[in-house]
C-alpha positions in Angstrom: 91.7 -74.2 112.1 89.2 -76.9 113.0 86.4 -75.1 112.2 87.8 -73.9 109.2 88.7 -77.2 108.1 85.2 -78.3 109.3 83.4 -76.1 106.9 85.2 -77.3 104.3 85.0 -80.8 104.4 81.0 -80.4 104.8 80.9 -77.8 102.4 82.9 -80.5 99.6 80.2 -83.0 101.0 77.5 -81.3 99.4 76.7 -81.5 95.9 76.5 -78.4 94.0 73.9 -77.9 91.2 76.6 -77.8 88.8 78.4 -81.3 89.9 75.4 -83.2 89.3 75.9 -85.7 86.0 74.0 -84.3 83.1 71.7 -86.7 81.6 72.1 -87.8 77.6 70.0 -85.6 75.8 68.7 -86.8 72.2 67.7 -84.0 70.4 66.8 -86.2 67.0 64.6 -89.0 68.7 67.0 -90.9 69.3 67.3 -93.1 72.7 68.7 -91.1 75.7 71.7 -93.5 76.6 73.0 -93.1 73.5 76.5 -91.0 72.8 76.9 -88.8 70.4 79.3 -90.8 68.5 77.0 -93.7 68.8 73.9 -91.3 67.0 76.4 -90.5 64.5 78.0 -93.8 63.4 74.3 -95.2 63.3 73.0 -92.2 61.5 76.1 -92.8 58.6 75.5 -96.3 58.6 71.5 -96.1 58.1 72.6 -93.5 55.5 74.3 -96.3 53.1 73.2 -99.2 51.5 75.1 -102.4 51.0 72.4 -104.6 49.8 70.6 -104.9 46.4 67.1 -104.9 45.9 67.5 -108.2 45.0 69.7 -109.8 47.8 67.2 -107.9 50.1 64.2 -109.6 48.7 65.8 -112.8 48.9 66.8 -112.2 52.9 63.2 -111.3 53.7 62.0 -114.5 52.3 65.0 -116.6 53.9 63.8 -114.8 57.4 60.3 -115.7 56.2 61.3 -119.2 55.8 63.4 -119.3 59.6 61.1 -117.1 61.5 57.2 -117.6 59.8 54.1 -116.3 61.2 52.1 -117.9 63.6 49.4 -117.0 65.9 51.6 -115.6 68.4 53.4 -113.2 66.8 54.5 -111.6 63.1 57.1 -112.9 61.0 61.3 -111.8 60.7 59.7 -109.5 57.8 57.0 -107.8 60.3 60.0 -107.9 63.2 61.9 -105.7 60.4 64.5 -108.6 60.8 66.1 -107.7 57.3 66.6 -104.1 57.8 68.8 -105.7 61.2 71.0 -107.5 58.6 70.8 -104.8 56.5 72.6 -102.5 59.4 74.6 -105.7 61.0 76.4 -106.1 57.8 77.8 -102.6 58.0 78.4 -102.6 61.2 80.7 -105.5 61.4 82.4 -106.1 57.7 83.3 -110.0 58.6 79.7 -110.8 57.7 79.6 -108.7 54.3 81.6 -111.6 52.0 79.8 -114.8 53.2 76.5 -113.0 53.1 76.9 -111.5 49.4 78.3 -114.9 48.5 76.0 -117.2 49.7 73.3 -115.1 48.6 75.0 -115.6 45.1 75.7 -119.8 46.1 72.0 -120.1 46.4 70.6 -118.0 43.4 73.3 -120.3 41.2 71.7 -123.6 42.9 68.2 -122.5 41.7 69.3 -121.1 38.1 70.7 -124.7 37.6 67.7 -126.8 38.5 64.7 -124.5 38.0 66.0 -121.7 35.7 65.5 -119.0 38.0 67.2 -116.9 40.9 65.6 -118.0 44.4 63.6 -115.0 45.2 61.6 -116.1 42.1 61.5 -120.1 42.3 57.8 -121.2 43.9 57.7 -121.9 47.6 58.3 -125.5 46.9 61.7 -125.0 45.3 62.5 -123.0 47.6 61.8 -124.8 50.5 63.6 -127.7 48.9 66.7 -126.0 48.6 66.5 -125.0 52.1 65.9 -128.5 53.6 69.5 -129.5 51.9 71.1 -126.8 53.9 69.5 -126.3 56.9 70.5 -129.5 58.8 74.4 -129.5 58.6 74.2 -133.8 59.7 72.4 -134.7 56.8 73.7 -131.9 53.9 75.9 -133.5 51.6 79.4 -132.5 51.2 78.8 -130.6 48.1 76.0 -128.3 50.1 78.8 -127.2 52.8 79.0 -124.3 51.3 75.4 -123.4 51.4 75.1 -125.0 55.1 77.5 -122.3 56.3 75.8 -119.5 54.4 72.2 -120.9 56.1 73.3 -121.3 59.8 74.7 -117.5 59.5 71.6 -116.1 58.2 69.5 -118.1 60.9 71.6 -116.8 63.5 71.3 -113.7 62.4 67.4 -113.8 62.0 67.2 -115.2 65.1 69.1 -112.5 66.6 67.4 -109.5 64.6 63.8 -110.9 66.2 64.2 -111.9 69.4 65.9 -108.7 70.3 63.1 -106.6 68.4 60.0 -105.6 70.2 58.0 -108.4 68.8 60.4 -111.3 69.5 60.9 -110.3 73.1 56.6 -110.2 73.6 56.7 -113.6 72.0 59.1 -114.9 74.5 57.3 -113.4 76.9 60.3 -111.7 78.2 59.3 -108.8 81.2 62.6 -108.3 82.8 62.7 -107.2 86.5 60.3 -105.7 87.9 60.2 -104.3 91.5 58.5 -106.5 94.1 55.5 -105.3 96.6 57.0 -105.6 100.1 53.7 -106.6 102.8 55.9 -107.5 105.7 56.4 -111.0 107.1 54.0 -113.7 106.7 51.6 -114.1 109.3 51.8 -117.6 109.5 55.7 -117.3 109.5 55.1 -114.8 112.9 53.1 -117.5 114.0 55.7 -120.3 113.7 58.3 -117.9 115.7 55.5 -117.2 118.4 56.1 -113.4 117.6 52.6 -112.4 117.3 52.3 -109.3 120.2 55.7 -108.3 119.1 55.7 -105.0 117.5 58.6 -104.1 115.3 
């Protein structure tokens, strides 16, 4: 009996080919971690549009605006920050309303003082309109509407870029990486007076 019982415990030790946990395989480019239901909610998402051609032009001069280019790195546009909202918007509803109406809050602003929707006011207007919202201390209490409407689409840009490719090279962001090991430092062998001690 013990040697029967023996074989069997060693034999359940050892893993069979068959046990092993098969890796996710993406078979439409897509990232390997990804489940299938992931790949497909994505893939139905990327599939519809929310946006107009219009409110998307007018997001991808906002993220312009939040996130410009400098000498480091590209702008929200070149990050792709606008397709991000784009999907974000889809992907969690709550964010569809106060986007679409603060989009529509800041094209009535400019139609009443320079006759035209924002994506096609000069950068001057624009950036006019955008210092009345942007600092939520100094807005007036008519602007609350348009403040709320800002900080979401800054927090969004800021979001969209520093988790692209680009933001995280302009943060300068290089995660863990595994560390060189070369033993004890000599003169820390020294200090202990271990120096003819061989480990």
């Amino acid at each position: 009996m013990g040697t029967i019982s023996a074989g069997l415990l060693l034999d359940a030790c050892n893993p069979k080919q068959n046990d092993k946990p098969k890796e996710a395989v993406a078979d439409n480019g897509a990232k390997p971690d990804r489940q299938p239901a992931e790949i497909e909610k994505d893939a139905e998402l990327e599939s519809e549009k929310f946006f107009t051609s219009h409110e998307m032009a007018t997001i991808t001069i906002l993220g312009d605006i939040i996130i410009p280019k400098d000498n480091v790195s590209g702008s929200a546009s070149d990050a792709k920050v606008p397709e991000f909202i784009e999907f974000i918007v889809k992907d969690m509803p709550e964010h569809q309303v106060p986007m679409r109406g603060g989009l529509r809050w800041l094209d009535m602003q400019c139609l009443g003082r320079y006759n035209n929707s924002f994506k096609d006011c000069n950068s001057k207007q624009q950036l006019a309109i955008i210092d009345e919202i942007a600092y939520k201390a100094k807005a007036k209490p008519e602007m609350q509407q348009g403040v709320a409407f800002f900080d979401r689409i800054r927090s969004l840009t800021a979001t969209g870029f520093f988790t692209s490719k680009m933001g995280i090279d302009d943060l300068g962001y290089i995660g863990n990486r595994p560390n060189k090991w070369e033993g004890v430092p000599a003169d820390i062998i020294k200090q202990y007076g271990l120096e003819n001690v061989h480990f």
